[in-house]
PyMOL Python script that loads the backbone (N, CA, C, O; Angstrom):
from pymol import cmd

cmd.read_pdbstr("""\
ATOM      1  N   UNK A   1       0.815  -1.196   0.000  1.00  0.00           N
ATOM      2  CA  UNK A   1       0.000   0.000   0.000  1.00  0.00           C
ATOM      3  C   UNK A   1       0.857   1.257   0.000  1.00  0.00           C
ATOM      4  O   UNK A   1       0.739   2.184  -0.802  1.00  0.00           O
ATOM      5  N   UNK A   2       1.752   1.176   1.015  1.00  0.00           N
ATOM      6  CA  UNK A   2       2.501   2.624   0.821  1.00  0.00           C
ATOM      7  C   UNK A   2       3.368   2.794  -0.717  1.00  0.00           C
ATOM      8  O   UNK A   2       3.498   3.856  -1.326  1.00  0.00           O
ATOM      9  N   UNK A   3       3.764   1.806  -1.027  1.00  0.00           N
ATOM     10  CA  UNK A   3       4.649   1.977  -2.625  1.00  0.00           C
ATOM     11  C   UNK A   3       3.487   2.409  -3.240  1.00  0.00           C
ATOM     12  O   UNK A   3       3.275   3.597  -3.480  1.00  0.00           O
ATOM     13  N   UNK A   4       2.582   1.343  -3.559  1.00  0.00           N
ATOM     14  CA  UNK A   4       1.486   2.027  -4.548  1.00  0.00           C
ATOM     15  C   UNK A   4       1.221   3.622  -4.617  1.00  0.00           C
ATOM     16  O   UNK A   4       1.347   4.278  -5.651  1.00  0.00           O
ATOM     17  N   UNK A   5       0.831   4.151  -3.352  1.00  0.00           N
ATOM     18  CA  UNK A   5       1.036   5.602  -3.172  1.00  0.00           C
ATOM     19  C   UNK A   5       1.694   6.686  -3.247  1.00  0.00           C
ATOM     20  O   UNK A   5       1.446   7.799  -2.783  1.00  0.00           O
ATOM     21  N   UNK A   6       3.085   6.069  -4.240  1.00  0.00           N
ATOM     22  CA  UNK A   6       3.815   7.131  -4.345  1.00  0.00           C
ATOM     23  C   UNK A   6       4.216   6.458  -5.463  1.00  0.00           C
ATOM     24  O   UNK A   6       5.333   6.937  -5.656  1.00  0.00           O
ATOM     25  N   UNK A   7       3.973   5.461  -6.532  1.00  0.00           N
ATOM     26  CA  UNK A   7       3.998   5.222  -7.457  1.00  0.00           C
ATOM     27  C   UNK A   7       3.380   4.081  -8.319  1.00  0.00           C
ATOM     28  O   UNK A   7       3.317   2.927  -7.897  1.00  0.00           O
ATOM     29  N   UNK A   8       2.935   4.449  -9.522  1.00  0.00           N
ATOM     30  CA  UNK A   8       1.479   2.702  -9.497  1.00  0.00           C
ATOM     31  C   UNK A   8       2.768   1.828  -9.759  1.00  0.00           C
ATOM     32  O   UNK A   8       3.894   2.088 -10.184  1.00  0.00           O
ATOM     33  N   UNK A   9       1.984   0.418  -9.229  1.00  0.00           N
ATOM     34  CA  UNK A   9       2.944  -0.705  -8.994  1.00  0.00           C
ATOM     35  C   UNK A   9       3.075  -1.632 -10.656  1.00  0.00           C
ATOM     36  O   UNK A   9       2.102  -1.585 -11.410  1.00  0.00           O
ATOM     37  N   UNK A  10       3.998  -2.208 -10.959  1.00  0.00           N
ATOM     38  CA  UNK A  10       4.205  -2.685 -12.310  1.00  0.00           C
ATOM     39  C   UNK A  10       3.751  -4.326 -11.972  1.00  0.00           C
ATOM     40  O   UNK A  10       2.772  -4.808 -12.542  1.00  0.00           O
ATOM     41  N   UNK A  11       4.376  -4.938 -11.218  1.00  0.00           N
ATOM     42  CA  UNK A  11       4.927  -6.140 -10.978  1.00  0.00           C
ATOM     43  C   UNK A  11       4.784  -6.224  -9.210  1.00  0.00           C
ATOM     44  O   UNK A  11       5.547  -5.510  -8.560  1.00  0.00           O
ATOM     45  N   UNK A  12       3.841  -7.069  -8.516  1.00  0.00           N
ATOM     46  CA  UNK A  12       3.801  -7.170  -7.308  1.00  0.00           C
ATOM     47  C   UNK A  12       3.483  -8.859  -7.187  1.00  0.00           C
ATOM     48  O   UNK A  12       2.470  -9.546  -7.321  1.00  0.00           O
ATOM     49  N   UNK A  13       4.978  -9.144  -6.844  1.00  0.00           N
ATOM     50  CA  UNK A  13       4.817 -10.645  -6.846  1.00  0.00           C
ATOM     51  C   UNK A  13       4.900 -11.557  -5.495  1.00  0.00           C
ATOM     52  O   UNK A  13       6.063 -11.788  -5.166  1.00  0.00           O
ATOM     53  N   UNK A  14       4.129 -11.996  -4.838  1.00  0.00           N
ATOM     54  CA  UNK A  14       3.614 -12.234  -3.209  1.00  0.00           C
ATOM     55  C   UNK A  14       4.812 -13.463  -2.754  1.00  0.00           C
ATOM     56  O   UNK A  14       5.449 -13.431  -1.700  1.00  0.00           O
ATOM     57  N   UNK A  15       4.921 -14.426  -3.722  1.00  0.00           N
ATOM     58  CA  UNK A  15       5.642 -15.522  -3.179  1.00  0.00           C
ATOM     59  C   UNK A  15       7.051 -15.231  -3.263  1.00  0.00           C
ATOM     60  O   UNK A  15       7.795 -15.839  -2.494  1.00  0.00           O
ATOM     61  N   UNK A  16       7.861 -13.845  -4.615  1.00  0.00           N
ATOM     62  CA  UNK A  16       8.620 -13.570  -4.232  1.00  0.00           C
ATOM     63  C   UNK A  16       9.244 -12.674  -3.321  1.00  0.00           C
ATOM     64  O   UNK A  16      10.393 -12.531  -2.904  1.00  0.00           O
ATOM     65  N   UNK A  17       7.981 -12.027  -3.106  1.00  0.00           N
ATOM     66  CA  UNK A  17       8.424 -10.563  -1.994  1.00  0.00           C
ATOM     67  C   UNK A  17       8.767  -9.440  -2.833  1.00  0.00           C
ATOM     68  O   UNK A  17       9.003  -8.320  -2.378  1.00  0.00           O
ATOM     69  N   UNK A  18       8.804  -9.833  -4.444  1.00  0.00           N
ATOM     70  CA  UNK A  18       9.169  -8.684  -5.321  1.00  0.00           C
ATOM     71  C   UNK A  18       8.038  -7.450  -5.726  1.00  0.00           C
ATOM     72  O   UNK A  18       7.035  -7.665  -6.408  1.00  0.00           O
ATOM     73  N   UNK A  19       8.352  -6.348  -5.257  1.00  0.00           N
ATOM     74  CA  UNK A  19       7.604  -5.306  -6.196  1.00  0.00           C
ATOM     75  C   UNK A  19       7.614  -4.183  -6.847  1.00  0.00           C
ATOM     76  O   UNK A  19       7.151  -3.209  -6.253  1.00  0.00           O
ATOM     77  N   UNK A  20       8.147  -3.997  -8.261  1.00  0.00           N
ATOM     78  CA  UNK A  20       8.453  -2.846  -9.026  1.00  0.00           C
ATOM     79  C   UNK A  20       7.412  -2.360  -9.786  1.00  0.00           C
ATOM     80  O   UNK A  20       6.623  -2.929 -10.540  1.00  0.00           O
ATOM     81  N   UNK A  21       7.636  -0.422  -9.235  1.00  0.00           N
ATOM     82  CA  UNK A  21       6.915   0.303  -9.987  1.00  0.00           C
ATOM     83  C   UNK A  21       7.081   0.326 -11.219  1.00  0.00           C
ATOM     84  O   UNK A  21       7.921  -0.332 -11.832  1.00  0.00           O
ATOM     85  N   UNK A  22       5.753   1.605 -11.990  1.00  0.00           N
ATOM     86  CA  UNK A  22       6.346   1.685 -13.431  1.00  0.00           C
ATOM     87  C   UNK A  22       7.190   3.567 -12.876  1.00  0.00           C
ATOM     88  O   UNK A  22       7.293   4.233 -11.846  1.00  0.00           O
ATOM     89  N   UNK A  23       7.431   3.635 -13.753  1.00  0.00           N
ATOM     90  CA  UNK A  23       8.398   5.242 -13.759  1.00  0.00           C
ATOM     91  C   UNK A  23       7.545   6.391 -13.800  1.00  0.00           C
ATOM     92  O   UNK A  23       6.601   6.554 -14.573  1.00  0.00           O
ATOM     93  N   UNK A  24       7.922   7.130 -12.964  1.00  0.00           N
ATOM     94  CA  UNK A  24       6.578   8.590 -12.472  1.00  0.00           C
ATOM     95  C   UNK A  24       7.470   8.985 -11.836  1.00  0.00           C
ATOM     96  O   UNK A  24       8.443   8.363 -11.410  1.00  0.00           O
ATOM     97  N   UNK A  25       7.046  10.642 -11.665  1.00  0.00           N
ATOM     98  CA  UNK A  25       7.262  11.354 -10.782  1.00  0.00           C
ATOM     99  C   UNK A  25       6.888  11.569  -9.478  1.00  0.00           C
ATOM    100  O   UNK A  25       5.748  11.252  -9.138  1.00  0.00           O
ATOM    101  N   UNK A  26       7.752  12.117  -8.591  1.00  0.00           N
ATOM    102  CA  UNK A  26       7.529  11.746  -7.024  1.00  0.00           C
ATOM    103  C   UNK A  26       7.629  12.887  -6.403  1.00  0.00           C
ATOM    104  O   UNK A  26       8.538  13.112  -5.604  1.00  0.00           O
ATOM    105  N   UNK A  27       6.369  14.044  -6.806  1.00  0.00           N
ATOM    106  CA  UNK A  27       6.611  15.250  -6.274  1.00  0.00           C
ATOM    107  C   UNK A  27       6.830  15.485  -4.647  1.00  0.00           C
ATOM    108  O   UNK A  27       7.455  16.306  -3.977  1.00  0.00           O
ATOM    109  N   UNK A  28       6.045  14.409  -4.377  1.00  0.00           N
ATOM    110  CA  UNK A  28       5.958  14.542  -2.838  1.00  0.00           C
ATOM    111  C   UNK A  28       6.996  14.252  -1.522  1.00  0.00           C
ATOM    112  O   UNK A  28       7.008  14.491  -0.315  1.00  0.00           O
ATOM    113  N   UNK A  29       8.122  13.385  -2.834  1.00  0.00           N
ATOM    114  CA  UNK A  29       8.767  12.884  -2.163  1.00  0.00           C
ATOM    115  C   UNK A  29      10.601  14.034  -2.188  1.00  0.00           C
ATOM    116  O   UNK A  29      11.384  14.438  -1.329  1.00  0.00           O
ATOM    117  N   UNK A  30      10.500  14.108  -3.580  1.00  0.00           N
ATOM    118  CA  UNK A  30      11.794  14.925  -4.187  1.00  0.00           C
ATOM    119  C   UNK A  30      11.117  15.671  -5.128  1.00  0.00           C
ATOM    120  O   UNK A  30      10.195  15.367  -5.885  1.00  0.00           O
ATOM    121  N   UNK A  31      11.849  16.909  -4.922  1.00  0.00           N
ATOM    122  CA  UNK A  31      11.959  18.185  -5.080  1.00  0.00           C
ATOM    123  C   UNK A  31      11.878  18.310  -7.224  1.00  0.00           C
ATOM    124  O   UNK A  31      11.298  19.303  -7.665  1.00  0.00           O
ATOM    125  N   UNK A  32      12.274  17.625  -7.915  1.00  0.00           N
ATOM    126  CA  UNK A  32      13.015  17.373  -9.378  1.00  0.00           C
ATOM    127  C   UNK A  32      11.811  17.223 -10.033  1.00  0.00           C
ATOM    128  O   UNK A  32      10.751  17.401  -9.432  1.00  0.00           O
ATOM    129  N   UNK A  33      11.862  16.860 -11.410  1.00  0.00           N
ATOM    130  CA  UNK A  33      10.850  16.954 -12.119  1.00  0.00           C
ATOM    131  C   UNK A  33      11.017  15.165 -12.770  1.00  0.00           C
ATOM    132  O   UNK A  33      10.393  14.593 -13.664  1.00  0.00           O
ATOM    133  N   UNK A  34      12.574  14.496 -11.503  1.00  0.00           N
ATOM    134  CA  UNK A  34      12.822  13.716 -13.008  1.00  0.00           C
ATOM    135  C   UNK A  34      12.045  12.561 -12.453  1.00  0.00           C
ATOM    136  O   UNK A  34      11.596  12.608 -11.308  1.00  0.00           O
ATOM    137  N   UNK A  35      11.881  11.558 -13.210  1.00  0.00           N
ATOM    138  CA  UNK A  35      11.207  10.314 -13.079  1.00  0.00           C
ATOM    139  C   UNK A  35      11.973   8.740 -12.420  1.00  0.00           C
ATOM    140  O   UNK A  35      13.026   8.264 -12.844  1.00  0.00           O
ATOM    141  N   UNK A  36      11.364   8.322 -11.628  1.00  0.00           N
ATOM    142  CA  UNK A  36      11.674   7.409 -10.724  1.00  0.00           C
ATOM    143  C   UNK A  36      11.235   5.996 -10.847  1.00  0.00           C
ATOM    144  O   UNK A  36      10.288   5.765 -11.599  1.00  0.00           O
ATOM    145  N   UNK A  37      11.663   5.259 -10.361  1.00  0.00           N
ATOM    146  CA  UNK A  37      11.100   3.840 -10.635  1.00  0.00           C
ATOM    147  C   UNK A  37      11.677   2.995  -9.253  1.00  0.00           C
ATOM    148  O   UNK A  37      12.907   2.944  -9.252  1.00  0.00           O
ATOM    149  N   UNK A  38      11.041   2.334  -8.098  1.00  0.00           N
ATOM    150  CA  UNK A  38      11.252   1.872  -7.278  1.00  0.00           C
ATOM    151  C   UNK A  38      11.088   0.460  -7.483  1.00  0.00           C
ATOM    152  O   UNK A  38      10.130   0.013  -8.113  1.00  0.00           O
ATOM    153  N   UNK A  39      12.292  -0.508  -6.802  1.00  0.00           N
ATOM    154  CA  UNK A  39      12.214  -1.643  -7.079  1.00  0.00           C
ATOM    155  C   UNK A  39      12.311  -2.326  -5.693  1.00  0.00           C
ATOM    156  O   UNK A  39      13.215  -1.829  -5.020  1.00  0.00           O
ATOM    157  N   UNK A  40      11.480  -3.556  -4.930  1.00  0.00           N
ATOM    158  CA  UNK A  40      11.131  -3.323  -3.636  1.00  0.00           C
ATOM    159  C   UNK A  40      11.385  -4.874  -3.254  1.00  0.00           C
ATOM    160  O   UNK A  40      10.567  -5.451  -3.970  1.00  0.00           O
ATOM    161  N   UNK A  41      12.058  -5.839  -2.531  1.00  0.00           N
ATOM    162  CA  UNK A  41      12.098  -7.165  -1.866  1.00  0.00           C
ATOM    163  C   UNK A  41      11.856  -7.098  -0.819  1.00  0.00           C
ATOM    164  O   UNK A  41      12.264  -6.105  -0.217  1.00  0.00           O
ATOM    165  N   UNK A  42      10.885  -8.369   0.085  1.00  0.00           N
ATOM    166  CA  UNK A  42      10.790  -7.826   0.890  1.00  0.00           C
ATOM    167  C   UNK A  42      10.892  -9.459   1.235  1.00  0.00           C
ATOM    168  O   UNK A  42      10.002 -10.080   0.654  1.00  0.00           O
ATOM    169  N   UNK A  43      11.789 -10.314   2.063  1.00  0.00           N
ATOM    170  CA  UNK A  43      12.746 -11.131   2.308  1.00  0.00           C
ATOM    171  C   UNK A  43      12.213 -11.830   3.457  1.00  0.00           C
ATOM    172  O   UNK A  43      12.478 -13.011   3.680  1.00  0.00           O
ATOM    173  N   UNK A  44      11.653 -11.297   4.007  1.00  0.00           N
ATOM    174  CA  UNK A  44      10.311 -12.411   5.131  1.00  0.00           C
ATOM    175  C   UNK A  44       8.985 -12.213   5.362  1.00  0.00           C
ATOM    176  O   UNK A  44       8.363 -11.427   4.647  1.00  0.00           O
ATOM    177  N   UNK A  45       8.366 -12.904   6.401  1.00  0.00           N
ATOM    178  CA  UNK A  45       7.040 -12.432   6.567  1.00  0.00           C
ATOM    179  C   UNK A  45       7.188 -10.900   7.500  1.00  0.00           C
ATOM    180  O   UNK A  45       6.135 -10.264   7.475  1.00  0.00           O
ATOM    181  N   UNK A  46       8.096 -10.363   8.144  1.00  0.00           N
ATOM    182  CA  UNK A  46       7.860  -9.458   8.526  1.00  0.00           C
ATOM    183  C   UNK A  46       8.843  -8.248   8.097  1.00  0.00           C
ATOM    184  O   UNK A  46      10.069  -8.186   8.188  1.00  0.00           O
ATOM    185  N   UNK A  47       8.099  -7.492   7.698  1.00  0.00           N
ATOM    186  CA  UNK A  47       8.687  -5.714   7.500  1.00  0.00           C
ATOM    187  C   UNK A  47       9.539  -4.836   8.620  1.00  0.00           C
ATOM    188  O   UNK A  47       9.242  -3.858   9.306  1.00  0.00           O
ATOM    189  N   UNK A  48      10.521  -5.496   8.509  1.00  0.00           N
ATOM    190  CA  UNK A  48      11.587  -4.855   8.911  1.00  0.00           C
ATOM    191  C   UNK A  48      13.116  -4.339   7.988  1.00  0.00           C
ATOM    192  O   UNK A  48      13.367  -4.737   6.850  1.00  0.00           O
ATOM    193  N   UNK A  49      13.900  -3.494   8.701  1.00  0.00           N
ATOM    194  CA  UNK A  49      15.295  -3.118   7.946  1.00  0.00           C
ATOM    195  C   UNK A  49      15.905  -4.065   7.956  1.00  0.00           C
ATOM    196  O   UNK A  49      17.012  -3.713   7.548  1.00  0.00           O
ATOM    197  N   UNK A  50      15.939  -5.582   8.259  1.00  0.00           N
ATOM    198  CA  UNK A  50      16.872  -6.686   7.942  1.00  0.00           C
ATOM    199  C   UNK A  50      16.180  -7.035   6.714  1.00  0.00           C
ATOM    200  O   UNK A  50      16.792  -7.272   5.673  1.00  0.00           O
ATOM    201  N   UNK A  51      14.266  -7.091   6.871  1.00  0.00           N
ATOM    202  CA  UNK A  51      14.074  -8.448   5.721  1.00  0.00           C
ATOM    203  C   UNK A  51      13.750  -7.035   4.180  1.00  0.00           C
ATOM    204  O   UNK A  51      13.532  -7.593   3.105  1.00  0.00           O
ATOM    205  N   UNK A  52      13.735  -5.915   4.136  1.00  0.00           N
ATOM    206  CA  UNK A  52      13.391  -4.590   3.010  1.00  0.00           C
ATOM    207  C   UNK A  52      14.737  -4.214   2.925  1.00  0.00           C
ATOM    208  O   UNK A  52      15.623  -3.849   3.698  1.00  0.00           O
ATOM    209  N   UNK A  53      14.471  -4.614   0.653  1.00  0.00           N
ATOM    210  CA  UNK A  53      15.307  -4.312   0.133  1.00  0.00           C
ATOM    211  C   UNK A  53      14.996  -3.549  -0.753  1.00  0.00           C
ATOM    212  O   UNK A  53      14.432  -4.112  -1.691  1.00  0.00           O
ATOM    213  N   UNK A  54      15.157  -2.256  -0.874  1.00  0.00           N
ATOM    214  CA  UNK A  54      14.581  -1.268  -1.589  1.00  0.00           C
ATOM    215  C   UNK A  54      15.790  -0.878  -2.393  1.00  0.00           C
ATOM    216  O   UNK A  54      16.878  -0.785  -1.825  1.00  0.00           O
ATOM    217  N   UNK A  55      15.654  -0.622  -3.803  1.00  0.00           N
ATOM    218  CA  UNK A  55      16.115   0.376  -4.816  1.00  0.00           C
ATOM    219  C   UNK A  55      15.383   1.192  -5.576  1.00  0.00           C
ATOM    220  O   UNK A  55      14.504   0.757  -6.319  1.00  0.00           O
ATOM    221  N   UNK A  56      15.711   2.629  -5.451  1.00  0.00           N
ATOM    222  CA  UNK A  56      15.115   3.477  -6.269  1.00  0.00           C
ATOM    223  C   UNK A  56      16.132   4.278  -7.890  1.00  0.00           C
ATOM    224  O   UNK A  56      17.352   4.219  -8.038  1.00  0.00           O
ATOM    225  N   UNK A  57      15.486   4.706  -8.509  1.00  0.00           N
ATOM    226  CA  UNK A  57      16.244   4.543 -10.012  1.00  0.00           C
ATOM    227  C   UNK A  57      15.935   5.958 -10.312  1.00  0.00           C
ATOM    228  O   UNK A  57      14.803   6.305  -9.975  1.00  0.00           O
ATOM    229  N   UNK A  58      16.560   6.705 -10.776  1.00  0.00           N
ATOM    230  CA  UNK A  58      16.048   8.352 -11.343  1.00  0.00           C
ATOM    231  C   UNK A  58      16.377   8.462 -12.426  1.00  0.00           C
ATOM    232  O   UNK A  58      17.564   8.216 -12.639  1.00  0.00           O
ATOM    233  N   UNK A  59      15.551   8.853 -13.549  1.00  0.00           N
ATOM    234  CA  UNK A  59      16.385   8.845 -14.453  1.00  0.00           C
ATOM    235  C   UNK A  59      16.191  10.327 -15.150  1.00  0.00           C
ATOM    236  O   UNK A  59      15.229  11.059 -15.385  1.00  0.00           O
ATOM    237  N   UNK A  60      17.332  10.370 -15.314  1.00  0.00           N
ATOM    238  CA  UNK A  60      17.754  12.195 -15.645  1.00  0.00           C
ATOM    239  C   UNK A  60      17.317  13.018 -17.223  1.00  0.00           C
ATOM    240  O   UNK A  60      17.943  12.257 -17.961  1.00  0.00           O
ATOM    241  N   UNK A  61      16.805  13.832 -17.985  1.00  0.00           N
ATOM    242  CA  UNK A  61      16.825  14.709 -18.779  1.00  0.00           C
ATOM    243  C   UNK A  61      17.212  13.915 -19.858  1.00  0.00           C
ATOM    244  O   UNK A  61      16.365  13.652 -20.712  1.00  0.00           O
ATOM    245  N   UNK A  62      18.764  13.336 -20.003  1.00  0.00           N
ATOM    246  CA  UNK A  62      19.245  12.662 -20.929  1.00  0.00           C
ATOM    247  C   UNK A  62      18.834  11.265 -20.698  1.00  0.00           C
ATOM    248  O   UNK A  62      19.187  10.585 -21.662  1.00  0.00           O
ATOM    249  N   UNK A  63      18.315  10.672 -19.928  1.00  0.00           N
ATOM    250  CA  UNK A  63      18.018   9.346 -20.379  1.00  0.00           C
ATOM    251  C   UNK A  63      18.708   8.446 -19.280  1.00  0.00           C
ATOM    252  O   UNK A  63      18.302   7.335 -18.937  1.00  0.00           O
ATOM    253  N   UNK A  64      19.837   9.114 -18.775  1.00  0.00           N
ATOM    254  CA  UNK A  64      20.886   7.980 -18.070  1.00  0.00           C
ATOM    255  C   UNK A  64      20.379   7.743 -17.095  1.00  0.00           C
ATOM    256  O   UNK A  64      19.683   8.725 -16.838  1.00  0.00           O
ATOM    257  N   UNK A  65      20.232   6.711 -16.014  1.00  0.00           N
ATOM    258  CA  UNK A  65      19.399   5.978 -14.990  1.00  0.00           C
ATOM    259  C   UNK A  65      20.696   6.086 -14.096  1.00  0.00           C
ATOM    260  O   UNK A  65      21.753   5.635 -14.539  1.00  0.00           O
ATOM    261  N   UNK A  66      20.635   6.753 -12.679  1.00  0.00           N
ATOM    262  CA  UNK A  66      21.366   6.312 -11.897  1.00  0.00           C
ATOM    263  C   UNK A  66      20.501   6.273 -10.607  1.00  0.00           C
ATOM    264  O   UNK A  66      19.677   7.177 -10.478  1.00  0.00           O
ATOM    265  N   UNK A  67      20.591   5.383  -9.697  1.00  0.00           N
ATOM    266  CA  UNK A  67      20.712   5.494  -8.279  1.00  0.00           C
ATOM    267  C   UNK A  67      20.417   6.717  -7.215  1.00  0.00           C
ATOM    268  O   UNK A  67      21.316   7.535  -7.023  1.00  0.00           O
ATOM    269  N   UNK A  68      19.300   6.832  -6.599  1.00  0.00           N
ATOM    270  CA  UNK A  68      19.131   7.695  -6.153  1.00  0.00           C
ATOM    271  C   UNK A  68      18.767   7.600  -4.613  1.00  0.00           C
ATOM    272  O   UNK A  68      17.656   7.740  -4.103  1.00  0.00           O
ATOM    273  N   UNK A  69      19.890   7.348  -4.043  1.00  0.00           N
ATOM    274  CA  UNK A  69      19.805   7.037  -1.971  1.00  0.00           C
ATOM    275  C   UNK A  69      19.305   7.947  -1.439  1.00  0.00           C
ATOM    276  O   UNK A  69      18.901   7.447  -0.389  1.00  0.00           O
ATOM    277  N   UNK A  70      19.002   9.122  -1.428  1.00  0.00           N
ATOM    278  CA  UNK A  70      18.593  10.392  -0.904  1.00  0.00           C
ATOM    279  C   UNK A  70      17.006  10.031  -0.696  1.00  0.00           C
ATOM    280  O   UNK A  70      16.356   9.869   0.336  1.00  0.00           O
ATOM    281  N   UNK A  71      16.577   9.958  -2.301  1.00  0.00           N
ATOM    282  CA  UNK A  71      15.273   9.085  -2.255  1.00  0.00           C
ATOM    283  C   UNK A  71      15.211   7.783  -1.308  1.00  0.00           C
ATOM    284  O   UNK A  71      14.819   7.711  -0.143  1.00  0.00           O
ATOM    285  N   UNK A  72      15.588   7.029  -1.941  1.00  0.00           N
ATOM    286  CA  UNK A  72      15.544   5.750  -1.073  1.00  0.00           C
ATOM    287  C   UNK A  72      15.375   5.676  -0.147  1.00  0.00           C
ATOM    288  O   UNK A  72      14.370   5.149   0.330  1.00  0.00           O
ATOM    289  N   UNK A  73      16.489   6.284   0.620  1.00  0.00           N
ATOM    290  CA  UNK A  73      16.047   6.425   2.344  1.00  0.00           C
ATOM    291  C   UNK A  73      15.187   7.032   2.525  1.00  0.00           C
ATOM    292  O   UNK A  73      15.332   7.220   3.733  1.00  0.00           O
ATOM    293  N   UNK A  74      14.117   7.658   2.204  1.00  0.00           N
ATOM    294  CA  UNK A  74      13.042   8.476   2.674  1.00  0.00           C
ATOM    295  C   UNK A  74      11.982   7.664   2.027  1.00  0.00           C
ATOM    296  O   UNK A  74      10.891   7.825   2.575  1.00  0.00           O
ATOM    297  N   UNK A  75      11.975   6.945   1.154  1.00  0.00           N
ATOM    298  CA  UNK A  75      10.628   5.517   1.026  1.00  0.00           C
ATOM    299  C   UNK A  75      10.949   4.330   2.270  1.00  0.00           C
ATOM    300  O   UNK A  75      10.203   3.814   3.102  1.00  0.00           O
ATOM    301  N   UNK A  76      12.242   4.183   2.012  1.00  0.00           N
ATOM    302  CA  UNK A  76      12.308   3.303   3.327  1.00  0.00           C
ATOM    303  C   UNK A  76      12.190   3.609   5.015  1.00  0.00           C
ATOM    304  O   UNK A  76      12.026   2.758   5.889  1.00  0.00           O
ATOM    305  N   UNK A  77      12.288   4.670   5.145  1.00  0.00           N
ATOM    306  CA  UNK A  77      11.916   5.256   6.209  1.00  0.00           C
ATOM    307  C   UNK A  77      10.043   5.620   6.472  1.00  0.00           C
ATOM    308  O   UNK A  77       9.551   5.763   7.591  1.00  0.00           O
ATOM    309  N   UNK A  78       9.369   5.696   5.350  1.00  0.00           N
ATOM    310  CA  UNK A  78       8.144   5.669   5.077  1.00  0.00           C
ATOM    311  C   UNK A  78       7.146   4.397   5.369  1.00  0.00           C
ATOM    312  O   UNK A  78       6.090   4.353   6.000  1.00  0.00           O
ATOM    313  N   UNK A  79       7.842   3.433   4.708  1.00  0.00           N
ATOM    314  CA  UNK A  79       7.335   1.727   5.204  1.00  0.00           C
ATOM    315  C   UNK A  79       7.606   1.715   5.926  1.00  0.00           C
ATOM    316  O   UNK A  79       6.617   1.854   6.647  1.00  0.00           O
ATOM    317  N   UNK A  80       9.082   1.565   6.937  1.00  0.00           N
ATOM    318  CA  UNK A  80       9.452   0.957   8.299  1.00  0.00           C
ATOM    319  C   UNK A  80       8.300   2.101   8.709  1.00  0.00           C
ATOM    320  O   UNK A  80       7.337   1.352   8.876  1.00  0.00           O
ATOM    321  N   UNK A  81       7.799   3.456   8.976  1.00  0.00           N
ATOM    322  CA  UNK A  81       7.499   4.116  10.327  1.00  0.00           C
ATOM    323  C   UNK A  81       5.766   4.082   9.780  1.00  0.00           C
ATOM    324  O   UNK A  81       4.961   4.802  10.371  1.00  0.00           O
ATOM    325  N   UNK A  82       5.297   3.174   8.598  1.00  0.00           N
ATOM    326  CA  UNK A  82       3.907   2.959   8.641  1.00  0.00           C
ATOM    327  C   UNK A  82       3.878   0.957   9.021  1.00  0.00           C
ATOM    328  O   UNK A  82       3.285   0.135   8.322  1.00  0.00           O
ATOM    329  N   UNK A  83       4.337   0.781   9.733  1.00  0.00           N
ATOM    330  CA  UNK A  83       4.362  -0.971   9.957  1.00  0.00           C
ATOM    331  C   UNK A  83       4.604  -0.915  11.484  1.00  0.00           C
ATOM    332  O   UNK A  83       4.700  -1.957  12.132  1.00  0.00           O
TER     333      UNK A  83
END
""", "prot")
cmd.dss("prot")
cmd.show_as("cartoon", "prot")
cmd.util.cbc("prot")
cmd.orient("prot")
């Protein structure tokens, strides 16, 4: 529920724990205009910072996709403090 809400979900797969968005903007989250794509494991039955593996993806003006932790930590800080 909280991913969905900050981006529609592409791929939400239950038995693997896998769930990736499609690419949108995340006004609410960062400040940019550029587009994001969150990719989400989630490694047991319970939601914690051992079993959530989150990557988030930005991809810039020109096209190039890098890594964006600034983000990241502030979705992951979002799940852990709604669980």
């Amino acid at each position: 529920e909280n991913i969905s809400s900050i981006l529609p979900i592409s791929i939400a797969d239950q038995q693997s724990g896998l769930i990736i968005t499609d690419w949108g903007k995340i006004s609410n989250i960062s400040n940019n205009n550029s587009l994001y794509k969150i990719n989400v494991v989630v490694k047991g039955t319970k939601i914690d910072e051992k079993n959530l593996k989150i990557s988030v993806f930005k991809k810039k003006d020109n096209n190039d996709i890098d890594a964006d932790f600034e983000v990241q930590d502030k979705i992951k800080k979002i799940i852990l403090d709604n669980y």
